[in-house]
Backbone bond lengths (Angstrom), bond angles and torsions (degrees), N, CA, C in turn:
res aa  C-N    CA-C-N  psi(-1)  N-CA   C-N-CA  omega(-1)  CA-C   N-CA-C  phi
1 X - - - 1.438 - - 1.527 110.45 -
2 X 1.180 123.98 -38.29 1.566 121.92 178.79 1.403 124.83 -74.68
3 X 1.342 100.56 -6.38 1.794 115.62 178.37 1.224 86.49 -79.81
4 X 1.739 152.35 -51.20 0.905 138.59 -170.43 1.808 128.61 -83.75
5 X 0.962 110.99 20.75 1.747 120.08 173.87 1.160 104.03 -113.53
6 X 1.225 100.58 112.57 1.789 109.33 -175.68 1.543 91.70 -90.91
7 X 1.351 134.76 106.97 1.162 134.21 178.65 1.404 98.66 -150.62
8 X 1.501 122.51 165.88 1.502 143.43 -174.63 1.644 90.39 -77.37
9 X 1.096 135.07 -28.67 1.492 119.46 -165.83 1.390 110.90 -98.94
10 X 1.470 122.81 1.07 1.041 127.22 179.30 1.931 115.90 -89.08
11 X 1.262 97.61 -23.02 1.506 104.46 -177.74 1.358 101.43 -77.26
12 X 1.688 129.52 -56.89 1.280 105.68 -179.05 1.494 131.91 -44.12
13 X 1.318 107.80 -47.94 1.928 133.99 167.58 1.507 84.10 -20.67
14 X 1.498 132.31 -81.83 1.013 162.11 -125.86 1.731 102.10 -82.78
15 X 1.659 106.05 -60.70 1.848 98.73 176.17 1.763 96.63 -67.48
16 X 0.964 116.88 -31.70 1.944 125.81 -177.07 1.567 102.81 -38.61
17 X 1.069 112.19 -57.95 1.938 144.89 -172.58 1.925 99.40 -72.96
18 X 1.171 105.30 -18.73 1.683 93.77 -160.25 1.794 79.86 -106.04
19 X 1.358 114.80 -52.40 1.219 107.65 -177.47 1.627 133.90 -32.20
20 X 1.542 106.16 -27.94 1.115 122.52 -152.04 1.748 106.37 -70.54
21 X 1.335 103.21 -53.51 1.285 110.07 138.66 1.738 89.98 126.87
22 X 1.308 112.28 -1.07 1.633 151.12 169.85 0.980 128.90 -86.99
23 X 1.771 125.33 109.57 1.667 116.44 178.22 1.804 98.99 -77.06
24 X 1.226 114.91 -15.32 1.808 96.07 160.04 1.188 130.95 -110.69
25 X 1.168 119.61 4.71 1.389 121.39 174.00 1.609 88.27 -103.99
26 X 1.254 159.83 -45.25 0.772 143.64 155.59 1.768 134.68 -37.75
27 X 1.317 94.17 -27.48 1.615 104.73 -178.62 1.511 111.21 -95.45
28 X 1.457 108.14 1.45 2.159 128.65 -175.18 1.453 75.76 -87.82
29 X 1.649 132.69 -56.00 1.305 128.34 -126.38 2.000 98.04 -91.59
30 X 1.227 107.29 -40.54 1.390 119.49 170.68 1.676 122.67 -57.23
31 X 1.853 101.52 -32.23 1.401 120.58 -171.91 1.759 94.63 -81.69
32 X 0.924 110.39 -38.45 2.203 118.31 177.51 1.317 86.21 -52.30
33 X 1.310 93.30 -79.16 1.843 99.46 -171.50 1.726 113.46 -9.53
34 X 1.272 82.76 -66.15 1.617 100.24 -165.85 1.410 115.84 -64.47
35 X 1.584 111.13 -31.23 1.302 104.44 169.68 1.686 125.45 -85.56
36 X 1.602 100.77 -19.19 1.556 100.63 159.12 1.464 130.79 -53.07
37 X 1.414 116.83 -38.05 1.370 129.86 -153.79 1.619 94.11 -105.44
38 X 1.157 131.53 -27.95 1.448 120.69 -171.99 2.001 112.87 -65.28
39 X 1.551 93.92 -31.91 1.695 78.01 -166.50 1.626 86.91 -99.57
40 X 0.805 165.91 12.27 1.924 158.56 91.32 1.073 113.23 3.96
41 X 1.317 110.09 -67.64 1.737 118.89 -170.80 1.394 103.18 -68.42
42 X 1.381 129.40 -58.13 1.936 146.06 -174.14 2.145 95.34 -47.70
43 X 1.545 83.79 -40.64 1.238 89.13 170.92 1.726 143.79 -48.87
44 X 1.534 90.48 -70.28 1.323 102.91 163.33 1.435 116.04 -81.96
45 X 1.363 136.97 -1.08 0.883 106.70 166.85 1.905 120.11 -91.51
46 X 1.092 90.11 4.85 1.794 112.37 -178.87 1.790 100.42 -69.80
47 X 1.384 89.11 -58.94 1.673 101.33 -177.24 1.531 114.88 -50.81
48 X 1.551 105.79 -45.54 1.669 114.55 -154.33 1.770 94.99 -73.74
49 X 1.617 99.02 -28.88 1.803 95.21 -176.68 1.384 111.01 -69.87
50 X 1.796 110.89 -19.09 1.988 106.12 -158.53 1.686 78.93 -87.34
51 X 1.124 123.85 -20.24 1.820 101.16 -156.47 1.801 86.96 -92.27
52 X 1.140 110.72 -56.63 1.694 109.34 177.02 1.514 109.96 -36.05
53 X 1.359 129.61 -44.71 1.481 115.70 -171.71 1.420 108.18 -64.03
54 X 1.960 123.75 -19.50 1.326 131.94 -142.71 2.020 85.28 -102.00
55 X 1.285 121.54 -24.67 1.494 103.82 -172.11 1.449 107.99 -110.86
56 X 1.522 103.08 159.16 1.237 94.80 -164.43 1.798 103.96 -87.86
57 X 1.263 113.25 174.76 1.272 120.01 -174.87 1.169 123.83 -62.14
58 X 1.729 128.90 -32.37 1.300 137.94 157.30 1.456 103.72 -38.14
59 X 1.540 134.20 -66.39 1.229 132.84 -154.19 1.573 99.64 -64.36
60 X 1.161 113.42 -39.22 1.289 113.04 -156.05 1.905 100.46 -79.33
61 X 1.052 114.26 -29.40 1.734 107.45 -179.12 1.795 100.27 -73.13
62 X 1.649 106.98 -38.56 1.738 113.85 161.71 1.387 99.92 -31.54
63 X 1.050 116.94 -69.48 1.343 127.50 -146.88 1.882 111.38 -76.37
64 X 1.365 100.73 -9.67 2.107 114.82 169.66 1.541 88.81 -96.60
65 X 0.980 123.39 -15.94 1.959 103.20 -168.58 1.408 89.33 -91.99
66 X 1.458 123.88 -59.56 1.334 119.91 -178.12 1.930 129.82 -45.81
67 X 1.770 94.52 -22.53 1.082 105.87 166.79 1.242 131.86 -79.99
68 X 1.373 112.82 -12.50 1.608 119.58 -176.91 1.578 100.34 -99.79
69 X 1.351 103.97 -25.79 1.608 93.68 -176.35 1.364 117.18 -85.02
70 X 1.406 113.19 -22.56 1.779 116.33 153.01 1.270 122.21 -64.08
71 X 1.417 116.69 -30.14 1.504 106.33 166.88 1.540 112.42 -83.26
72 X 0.955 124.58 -52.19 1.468 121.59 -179.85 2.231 116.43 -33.99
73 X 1.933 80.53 -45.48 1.653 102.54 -179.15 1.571 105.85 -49.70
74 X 1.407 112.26 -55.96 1.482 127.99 -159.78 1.531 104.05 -70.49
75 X 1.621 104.40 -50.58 1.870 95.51 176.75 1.634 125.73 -57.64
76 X 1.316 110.16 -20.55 1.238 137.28 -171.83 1.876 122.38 -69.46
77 X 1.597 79.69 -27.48 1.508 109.76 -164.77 1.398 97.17 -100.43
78 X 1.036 93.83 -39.37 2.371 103.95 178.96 1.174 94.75 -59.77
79 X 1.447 126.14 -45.61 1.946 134.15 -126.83 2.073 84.68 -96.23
80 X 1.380 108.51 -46.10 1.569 98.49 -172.23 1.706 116.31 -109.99
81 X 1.021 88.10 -25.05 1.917 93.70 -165.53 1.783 91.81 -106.93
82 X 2.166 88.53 119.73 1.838 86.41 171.36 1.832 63.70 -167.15
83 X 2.167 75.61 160.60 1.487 85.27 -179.12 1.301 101.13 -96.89
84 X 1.379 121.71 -177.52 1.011 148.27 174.33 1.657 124.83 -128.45
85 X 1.871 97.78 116.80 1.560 101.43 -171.96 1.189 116.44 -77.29
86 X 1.370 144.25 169.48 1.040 141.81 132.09 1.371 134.87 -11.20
87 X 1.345 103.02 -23.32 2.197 99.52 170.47 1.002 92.01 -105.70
88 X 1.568 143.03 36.82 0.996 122.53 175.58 1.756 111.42 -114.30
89 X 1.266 106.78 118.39 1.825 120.03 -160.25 1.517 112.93 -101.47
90 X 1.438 107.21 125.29 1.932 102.98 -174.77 1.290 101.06 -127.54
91 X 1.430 112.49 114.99 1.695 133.59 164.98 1.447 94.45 -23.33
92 X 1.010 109.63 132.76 1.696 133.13 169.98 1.207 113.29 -83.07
């Protein structure tokens, strides 16, 4: 199951496990993993279903538009607006 969550917290797990330098102490460290994250996830996904049954469907398509327009906002913000340090040199 953890081979399949493409998430940022899964790669450390992963150099964590390679580090070890052990296909079983490495495969203890992947197996934690796995038992950390299973009742989290069973978790929230318990929660996300009790509050989802509670809103109505309008809010919730609200709530995909608002999501694309924060992502769209944020890449937008990466793509033009950055500072600039002091070593930073512009052809005249």
């Amino acid at each position: 199951m953890s081979g399949l969550l493409p998430c940022g917290v899964l790669y450390p797990a992963f150099a964590a496990s390679f580090a070890t330098g052990s296909v079983a102490i490495g495969s203890m460290v992947m197996f934690s993993f796995f038992l950390g994250t299973v009742p989290i996830l069973t978790g929230l996904g318990y929660l996300i279903h009790k509050f989802r049954s509670k809103v109505p469907a309008v809010y919730v398509s609200g709530f995909g538009v608002l999501l694309v327009l924060l992502s769209i906002s944020l890449l937008l913000f990466r793509l033009y607006s950055h500072s600039h340090s002091e070593s930073c040199v512009h052809p005249i």
